[in-house]
N, C-alpha and C positions, 0 to 999 in steps of 0.2 A: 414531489413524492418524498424527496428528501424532509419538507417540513414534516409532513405525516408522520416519517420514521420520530420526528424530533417529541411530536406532540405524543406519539405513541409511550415513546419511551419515558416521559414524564409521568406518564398516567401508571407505569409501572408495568406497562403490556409489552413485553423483552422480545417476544415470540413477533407479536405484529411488527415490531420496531426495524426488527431485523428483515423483515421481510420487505417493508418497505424500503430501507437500505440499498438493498439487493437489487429492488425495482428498479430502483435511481439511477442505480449504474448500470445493471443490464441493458437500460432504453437511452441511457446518454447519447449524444451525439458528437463525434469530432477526438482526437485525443488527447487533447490537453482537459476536455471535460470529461472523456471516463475517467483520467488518475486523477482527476479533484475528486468525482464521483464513487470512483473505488478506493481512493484513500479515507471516505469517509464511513463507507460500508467496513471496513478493513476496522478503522478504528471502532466502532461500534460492536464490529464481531467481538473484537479483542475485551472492550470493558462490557459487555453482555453476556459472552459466552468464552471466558478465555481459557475452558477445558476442552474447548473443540479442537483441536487441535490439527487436526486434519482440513477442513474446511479453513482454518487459516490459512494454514501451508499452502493451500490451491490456490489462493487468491494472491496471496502474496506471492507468486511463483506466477499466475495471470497478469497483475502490474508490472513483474519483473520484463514479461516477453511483450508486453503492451509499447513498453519504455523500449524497447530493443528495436520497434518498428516505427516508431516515430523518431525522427529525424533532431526534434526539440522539448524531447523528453526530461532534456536538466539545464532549459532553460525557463528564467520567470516563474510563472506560474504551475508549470507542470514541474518542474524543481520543488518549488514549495510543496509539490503535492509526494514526492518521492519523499522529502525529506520528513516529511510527516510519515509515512508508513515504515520508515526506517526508526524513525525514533518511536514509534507504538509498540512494532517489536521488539524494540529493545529493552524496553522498559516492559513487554508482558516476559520478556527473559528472566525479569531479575529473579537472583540467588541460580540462574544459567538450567533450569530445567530445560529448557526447550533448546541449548546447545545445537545440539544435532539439526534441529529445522532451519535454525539461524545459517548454521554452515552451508548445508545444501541450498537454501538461499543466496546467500555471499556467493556462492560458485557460481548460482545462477546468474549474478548480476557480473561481477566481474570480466567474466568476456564482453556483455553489453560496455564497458566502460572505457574496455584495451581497442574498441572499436572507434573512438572516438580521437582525435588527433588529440596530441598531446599538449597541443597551443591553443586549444576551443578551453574558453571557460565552460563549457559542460563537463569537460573532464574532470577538471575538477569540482564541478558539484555532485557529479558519479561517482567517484573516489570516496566523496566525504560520504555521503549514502552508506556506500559499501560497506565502512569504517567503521559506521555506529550500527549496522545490522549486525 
């Protein structure tokens, strides 16, 4: 579905793109493949519709509690897939419009991170996440 979204959005169909996106990760399976899945719905949203603003903030606030009930959410793979939506938003930030979404984000992730012992290398790739959101 993911290709769909890919072939859609080259043909310049924004609407079908996202919709297919959406699909991808709605019917993913397992959790290290919804946050690849939703990381890439996520980016998609952001370079298709980055006036939506609200519909980001929910997804990106869904990956946040996604990562919160998985166990190895900032390891490997699903790491890369955090660090990806952290840097999407940062950069649909610039000149800090969207501050406020960014923070109530950061809040949201940061207990996920204090949860994590302080000697697991996922702490520190949740830390770094948190930093660039």
């Amino acid at each position: 579905m993911s290709q769909l979204g890919s072939n859609a959005r080259k043909l310049g169909r924004n609407a079908d793109a996202l919709r297919w996106y959406r699909e991808a990760y709605e019917t993913s399976v397992g959790p290290a493949t919804r946050l690849q899945w939703g990381a890439a719905y996520l980016s998609a949203l952001v370079e298709l519709s980055p006036k939506e603003v609200q519909p980001i903030e929910e997804l990106a606030a869904r990956l946040i509690a996604q990562a919160g009930q998985d166990s190895s959410a900032f390891f490997e793979r699903s790491a890369r897939s955090m660090q990806r939506v952290a840097t999407k938003l940062r950069d649909w930030n610039q000149g800090g419009r969207e501050s406020a979404v960014l923070n109530r984000l950061r809040a949201q992730l940061v207990p996920v991170c204090a949860r994590l012992p302080a000697t697991d290398e996922q702490r520190g790739n949740c830390d770094a996440v948190a930093k660039l959101i």
